[in-house]
C-alpha positions as a Python dict, from the first residue, in 0.01 Angstrom:
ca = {
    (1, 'X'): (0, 0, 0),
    (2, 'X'): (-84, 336, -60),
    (3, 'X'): (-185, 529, -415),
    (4, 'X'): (83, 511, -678),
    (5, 'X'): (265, 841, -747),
    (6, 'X'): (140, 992, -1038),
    (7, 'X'): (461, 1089, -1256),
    (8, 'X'): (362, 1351, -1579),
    (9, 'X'): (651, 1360, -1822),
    (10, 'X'): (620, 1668, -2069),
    (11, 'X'): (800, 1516, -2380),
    (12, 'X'): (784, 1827, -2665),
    (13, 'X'): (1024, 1683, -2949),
    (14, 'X'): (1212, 1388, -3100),
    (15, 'X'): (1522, 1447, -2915),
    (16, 'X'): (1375, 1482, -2573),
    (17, 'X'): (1214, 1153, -2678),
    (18, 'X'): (1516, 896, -2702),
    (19, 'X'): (1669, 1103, -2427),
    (20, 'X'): (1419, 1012, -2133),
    (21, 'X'): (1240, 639, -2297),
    (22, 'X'): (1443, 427, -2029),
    (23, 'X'): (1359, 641, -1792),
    (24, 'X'): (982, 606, -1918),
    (25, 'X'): (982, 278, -1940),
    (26, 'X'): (1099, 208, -1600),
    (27, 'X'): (869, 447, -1449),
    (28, 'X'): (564, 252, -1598),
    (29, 'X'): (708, -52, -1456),
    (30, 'X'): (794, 84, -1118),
    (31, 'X'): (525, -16, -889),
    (32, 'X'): (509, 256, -708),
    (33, 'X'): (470, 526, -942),
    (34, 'X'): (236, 606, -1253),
    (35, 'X'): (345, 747, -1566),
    (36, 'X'): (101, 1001, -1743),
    (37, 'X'): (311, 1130, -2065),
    (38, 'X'): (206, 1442, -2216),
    (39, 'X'): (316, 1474, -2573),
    (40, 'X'): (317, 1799, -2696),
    (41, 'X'): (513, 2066, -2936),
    (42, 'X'): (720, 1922, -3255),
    (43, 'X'): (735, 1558, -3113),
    (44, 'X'): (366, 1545, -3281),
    (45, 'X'): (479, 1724, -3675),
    (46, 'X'): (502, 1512, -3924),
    (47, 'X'): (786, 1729, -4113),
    (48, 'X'): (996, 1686, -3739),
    (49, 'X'): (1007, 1303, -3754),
    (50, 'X'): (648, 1188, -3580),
    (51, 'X'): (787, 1092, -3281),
    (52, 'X'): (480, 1032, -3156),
    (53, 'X'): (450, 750, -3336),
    (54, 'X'): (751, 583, -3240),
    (55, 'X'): (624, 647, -2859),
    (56, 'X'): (297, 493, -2935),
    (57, 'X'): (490, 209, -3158),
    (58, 'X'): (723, 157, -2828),
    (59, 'X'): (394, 40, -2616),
    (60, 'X'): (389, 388, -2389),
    (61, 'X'): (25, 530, -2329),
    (62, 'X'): (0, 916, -2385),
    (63, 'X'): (-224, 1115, -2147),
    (64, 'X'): (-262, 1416, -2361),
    (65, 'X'): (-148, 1570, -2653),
    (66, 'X'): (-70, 1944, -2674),
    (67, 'X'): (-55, 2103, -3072),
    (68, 'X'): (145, 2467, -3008),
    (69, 'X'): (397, 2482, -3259),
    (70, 'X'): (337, 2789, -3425),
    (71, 'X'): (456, 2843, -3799),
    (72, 'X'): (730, 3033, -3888),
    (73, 'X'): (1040, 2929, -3775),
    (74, 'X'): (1191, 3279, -3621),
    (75, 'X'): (1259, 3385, -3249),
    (76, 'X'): (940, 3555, -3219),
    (77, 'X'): (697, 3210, -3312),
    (78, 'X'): (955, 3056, -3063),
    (79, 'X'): (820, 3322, -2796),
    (80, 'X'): (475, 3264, -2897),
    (81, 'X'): (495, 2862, -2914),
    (82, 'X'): (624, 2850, -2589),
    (83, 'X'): (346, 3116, -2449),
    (84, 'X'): (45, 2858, -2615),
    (85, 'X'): (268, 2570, -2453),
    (86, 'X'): (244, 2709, -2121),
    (87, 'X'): (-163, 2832, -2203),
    (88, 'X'): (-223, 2441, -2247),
    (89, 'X'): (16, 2273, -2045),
    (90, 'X'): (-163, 2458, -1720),
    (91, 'X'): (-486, 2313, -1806),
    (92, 'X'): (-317, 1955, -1855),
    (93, 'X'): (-170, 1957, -1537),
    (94, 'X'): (-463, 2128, -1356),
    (95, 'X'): (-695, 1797, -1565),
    (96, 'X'): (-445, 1515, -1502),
    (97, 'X'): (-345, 1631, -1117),
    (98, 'X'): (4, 1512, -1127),
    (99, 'X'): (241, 1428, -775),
    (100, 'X'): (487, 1566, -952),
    (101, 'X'): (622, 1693, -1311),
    (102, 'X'): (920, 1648, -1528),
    (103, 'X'): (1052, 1897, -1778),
    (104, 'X'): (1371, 1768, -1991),
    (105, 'X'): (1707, 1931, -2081),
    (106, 'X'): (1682, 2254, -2245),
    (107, 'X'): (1471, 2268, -2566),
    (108, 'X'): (1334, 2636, -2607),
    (109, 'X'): (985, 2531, -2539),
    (110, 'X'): (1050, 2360, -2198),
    (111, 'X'): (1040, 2637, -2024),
    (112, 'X'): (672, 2611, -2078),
    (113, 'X'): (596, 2317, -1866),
    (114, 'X'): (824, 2438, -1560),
    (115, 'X'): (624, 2763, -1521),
    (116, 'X'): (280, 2592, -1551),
    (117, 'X'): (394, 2300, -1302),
    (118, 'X'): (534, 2576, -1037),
    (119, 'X'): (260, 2836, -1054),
    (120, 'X'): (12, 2545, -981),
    (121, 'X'): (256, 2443, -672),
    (122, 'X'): (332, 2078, -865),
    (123, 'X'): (704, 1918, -730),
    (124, 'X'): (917, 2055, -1068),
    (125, 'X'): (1144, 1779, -1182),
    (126, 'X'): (1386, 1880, -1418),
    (127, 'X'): (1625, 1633, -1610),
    (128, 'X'): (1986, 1728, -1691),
    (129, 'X'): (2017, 2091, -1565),
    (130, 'X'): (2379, 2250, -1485),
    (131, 'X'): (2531, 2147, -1876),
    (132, 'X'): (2669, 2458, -2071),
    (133, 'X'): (2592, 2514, -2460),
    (134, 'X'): (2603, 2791, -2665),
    (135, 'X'): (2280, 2941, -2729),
    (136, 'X'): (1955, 2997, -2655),
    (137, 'X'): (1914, 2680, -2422),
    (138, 'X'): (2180, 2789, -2220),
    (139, 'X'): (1914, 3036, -2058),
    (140, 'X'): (1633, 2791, -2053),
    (141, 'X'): (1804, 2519, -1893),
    (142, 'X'): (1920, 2761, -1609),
    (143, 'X'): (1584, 2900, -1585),
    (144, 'X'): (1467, 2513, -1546),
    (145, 'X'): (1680, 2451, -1291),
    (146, 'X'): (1563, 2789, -1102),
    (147, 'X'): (1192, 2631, -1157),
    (148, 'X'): (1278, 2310, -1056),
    (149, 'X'): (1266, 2127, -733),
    (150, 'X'): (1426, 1827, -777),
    (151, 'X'): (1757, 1805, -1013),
    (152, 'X'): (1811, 1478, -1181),
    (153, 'X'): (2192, 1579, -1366),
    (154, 'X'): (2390, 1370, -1600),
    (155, 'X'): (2746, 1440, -1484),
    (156, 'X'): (2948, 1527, -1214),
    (157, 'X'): (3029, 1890, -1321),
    (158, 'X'): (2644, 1944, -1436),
    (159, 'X'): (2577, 1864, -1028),
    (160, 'X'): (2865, 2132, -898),
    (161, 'X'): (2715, 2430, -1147),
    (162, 'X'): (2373, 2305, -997),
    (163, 'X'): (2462, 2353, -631),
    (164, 'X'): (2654, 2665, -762),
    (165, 'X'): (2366, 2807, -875),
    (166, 'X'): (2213, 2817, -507),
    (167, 'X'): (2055, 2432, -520),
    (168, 'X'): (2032, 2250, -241),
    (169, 'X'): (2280, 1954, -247),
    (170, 'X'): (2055, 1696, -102),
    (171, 'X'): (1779, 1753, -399),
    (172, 'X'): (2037, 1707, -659),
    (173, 'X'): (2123, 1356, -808),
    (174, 'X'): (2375, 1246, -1053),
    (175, 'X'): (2132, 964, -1228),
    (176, 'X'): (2368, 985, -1581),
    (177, 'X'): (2168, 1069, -1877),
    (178, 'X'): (1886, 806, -1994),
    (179, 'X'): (2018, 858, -2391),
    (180, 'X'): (2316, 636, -2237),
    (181, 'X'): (2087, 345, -2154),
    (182, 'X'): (1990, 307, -2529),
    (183, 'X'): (2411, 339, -2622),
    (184, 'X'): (2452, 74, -2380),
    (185, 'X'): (2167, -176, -2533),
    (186, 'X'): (2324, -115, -2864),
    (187, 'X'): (2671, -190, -2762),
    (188, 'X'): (2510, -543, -2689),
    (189, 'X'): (2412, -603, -3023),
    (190, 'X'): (2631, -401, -3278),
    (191, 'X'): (2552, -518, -3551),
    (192, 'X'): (2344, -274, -3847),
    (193, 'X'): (2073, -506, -3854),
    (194, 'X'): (1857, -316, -4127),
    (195, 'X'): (1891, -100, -4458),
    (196, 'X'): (1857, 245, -4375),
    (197, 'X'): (1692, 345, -4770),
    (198, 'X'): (1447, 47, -4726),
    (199, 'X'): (1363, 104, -4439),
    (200, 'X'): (1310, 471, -4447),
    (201, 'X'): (1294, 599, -4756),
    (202, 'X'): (1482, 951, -4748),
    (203, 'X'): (1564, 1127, -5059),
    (204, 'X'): (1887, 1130, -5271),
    (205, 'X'): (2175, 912, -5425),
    (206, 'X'): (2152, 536, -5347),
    (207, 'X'): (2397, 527, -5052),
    (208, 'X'): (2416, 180, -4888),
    (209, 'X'): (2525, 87, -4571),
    (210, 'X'): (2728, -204, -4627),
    (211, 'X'): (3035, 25, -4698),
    (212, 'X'): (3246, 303, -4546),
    (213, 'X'): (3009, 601, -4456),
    (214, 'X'): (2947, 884, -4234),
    (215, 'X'): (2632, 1077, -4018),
    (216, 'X'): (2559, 1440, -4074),
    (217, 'X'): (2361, 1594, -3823),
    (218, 'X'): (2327, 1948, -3794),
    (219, 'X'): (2134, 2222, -3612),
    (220, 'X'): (2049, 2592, -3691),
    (221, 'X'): (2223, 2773, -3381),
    (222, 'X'): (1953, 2995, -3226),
    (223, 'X'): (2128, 3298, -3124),
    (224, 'X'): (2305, 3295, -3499),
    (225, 'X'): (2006, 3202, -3706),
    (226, 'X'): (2050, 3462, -3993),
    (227, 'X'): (2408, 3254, -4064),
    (228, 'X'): (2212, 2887, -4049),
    (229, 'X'): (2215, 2856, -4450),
    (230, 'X'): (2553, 2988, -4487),
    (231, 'X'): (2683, 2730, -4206),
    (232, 'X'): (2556, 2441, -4370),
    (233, 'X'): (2669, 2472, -4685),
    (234, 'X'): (3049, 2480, -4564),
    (235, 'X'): (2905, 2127, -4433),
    (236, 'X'): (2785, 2041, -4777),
    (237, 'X'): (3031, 2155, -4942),
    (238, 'X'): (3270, 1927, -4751),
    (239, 'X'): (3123, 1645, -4756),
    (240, 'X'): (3069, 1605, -5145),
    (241, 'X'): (3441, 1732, -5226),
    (242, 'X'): (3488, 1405, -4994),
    (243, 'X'): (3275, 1170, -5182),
    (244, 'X'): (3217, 934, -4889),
    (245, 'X'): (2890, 797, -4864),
    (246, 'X'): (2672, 1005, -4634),
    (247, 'X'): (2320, 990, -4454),
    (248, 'X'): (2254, 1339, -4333),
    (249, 'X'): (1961, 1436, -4126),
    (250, 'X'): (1700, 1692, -4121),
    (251, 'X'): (1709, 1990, -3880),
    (252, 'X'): (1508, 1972, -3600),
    (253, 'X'): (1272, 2279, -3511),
    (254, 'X'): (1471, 2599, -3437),
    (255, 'X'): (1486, 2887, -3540),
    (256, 'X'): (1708, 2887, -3853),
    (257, 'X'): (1576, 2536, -3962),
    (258, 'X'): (1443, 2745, -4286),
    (259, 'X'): (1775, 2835, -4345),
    (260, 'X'): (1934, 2512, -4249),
    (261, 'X'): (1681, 2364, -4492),
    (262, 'X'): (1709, 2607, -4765),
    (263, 'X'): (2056, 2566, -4774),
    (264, 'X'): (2020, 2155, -4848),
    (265, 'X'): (1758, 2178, -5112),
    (266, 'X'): (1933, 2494, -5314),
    (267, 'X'): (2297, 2309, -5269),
    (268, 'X'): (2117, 1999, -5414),
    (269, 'X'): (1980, 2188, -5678),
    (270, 'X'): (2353, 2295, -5805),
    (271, 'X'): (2545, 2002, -5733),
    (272, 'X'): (2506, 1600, -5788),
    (273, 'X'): (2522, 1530, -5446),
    (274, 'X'): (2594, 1108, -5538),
    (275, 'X'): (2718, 1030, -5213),
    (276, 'X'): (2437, 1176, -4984),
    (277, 'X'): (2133, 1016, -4888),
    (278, 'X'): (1866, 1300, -4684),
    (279, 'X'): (1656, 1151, -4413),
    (280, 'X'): (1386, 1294, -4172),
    (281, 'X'): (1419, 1058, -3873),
    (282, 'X'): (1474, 701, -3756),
    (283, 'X'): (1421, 487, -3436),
    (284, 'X'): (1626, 582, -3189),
    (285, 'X'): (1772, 211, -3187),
    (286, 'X'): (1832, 232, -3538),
    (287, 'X'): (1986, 591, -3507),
    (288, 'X'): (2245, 469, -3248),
    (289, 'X'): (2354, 168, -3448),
    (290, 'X'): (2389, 326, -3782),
    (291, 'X'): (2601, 587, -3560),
    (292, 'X'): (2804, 294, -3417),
    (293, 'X'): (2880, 166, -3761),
    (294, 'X'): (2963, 494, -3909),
    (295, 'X'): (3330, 606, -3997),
    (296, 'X'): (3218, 960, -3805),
    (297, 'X'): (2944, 1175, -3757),
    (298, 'X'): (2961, 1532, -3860),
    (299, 'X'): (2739, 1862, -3693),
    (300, 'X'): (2654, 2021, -3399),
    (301, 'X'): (2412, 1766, -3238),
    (302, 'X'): (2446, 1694, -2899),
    (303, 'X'): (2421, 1338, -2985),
    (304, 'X'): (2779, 1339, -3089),
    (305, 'X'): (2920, 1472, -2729),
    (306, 'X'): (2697, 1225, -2528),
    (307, 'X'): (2614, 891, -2664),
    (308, 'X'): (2924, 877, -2912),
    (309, 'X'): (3160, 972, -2616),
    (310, 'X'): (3008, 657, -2464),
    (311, 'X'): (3029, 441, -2796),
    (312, 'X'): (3354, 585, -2928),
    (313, 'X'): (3188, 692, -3240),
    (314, 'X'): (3438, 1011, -3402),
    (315, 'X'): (3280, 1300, -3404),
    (316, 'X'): (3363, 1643, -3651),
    (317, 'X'): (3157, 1909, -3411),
    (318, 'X'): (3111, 2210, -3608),
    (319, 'X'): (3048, 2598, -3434),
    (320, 'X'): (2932, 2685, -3102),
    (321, 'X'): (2590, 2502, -3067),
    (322, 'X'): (2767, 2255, -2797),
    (323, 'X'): (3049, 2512, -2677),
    (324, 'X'): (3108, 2448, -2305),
    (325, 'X'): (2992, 2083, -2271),
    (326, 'X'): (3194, 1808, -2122),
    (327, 'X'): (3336, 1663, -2427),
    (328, 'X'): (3544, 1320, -2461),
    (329, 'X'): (3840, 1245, -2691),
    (330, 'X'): (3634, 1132, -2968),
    (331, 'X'): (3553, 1513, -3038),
    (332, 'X'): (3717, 1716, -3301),
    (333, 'X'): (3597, 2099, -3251),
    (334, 'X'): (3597, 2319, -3583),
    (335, 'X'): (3469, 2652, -3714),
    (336, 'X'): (3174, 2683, -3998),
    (337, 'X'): (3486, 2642, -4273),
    (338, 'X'): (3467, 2318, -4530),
    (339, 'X'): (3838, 2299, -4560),
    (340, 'X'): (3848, 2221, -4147),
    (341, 'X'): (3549, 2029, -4186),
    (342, 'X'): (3742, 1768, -4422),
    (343, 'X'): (4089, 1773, -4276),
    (344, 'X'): (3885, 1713, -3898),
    (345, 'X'): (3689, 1385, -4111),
    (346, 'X'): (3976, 1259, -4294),
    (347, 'X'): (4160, 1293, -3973),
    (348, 'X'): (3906, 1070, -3850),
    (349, 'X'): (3917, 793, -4102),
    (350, 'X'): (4281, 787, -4047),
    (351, 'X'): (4228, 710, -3672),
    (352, 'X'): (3901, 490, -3645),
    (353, 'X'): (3712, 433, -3345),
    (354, 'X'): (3801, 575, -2984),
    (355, 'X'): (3773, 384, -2652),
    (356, 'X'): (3492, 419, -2472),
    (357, 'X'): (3435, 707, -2208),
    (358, 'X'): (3133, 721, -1916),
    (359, 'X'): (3118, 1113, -1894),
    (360, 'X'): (2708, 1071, -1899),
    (361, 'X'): (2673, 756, -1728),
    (362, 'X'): (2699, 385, -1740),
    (363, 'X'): (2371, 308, -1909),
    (364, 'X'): (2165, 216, -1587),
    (365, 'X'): (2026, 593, -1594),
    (366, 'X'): (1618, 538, -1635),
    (367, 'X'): (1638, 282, -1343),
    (368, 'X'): (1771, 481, -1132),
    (369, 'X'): (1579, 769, -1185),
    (370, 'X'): (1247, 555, -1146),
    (371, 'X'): (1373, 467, -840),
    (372, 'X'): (1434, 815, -684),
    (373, 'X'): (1118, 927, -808),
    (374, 'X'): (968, 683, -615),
    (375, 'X'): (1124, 732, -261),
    (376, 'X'): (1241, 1142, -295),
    (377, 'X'): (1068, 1378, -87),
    (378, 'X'): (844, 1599, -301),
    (379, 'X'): (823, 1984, -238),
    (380, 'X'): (721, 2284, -436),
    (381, 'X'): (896, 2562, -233),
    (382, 'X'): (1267, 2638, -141),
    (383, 'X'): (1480, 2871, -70),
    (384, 'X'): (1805, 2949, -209),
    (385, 'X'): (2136, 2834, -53),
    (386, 'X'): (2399, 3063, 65),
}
């Protein structure tokens, strides 16, 4: 048997994390490929969850790690922590001589490892091109796809905006999205089998899990980032007047997270927020089944269009952060207003859970993508389609 295909996964934040780990893990088990996993960008921040730890904690060997977050939280550090990204990421790649590369999704920073991989003529793998969102990774995920060689997609109307976009149809492969694989172990064991406050910590009122309660997620939108604090006090604002108990998490790094985050600690410092418990992060696991148990989960994550679409969580989506993305019936869409916010919830409570849907996949997502990335022919030039 020949040399095992060397596989280098760029993973640069929590998200992208529990979004591609089945797909990890079954490329370290394959044995016909290699896994070298480059950790880089927020995934290694303490104040952005440590997901590194929870990669190390899951068994997975990382490569190399890559520090290029730069401070300040605005579109230009954005620019600039993508430009060291790219700076470091091309001597990674020209150091670990990957077969091929894999960027994820659509994170602002992703962009990075496309452009080193193709300059340096490495086969560009790109997970989930051809989705539509509302902001800023709307341009980054079509400039992935542009980048990329090989176009692993998570639904059937992500693969026709692919081959749209001048693709060619036999190097684009509806695999379903990996995040379902993790839904789909969950759904096997339901049960909340830990206490979120012991567990984690968090900050706030003493909410407990045994009882009726909801999920808060929710993101600074990129191309509105001035109106981030504004947007998620409406949020605030209606989940206290509801009084159910809540576990909210942190913002992830955007920017607009100041303003996300500003708007939490100075709406904490006016009101008794007793039904609210903060947190910075969990387990992916743990995530998905405190979702699963949950009454609803409230935001703009695109958690709540994937993986609850596929568990049959309800979901309050709030603004234009997920606008244009194949949604199931779980989804209630609202604007940035607290009065919509808590008629779309109570709504919600009224109705319980939804049936499931398999709009990103059936949960078998990381084998299969192990499995095409060790049989695919890898190339680094094309030509567009007409």
């Amino acid at each position: 048997m020949g040399s095992k295909r060397k596989i280098c996964v760029v993973v640069t934040a929590r998200p992208s994390y529990s979004r591609v780990k089945t797909a990890l893990r079954a490329i370290d088990n394959h044995p016909s490929l290699e896994l070298q996993l480059v950790v880089a960008g927020s995934a290694l921040l303490g104040r952005y969850g440590n997901a590194v730890d929870y990669i190390e904690n899951d068994g997975f060997k990382i490569s190399e790690k890559v520090y290029n977050v730069l401070e300040g939280e605005n579109p230009t550090s954005m620019a600039k922590t993508t430009g060291i990204g790219l700076m470091e990421l091309a001597n990674v790649f020209y150091n670990l001589q990957p077969d091929a590369v894999v960027t994820i999704a659509d994170r602002f920073e992703t962009i990075a490892t496309s452009i080193a991989a193709s300059y340096q003529n490495i086969p560009l793998i790109h997970i989930q091109g051809g989705e539509v969102t509302g902001n800023i990774d709307e341009k980054v995920r079509h400039a992935n796809t542009k980048l990329a060689d090989i176009h692993l997609v998570a639904s059937d109307s992500a693969r026709e905006r692919v081959l749209r976009m001048g693709e060619h149809d036999e190097y684009v492969f509806n695999t379903g999205c990996p995040s379902i694989d993790l839904a789909a172990d969950i759904l096997n064991s339901p049960q909340l089998d830990f206490e979120p406050i012991e567990k984690y910590g968090g900050v706030g009122a003493n909410v407990l899990a045994n009882q009726d309660y909801l999920v808060v997620m929710q993101h600074p939108v990129t191309t509105e980032y001035g109106a981030a604090r504004r947007d998620v006090e409406e949020t605030l604002k209606a989940v206290h007047e509801l009084g159910v108990p809540t576990f909210w998490f942190w913002p992830n790094v955007d920017a607009g997270a100041d303003g996300t985050s500003t708007g939490i600690r100075s709406f904490r410092e006016k009101h008794n927020l007793d039904n609210i418990r903060f947190f910075k992060n969990m387990a992916p696991q743990d995530f998905l089944r405190l979702l699963l148990n949950s009454k609803c989960l409230i935001g703009n994550s695109s958690v709540g269009i994937r993986e609850c679409s596929f568990l049959g969580v309800p979901v309050v989506n709030i603004g234009t952060r997920q606008h244009g993305r194949d949604r199931g019936r779980n989804v209630k869409d609202v604007g940035y207003d607290s009065q919509l916010i808590k008629d779309a919830i109570t709504s919600h409570l009224n109705n319980g859970q939804y049936e499931q849907e398999y709009i990103y996949g059936d949960g078998k997502s990381g084998e299969r993508i192990a499995a095409l990335l060790s049989n695919v022919e890898l190339r680094f030039h094309k030509t567009i389609t007409y």
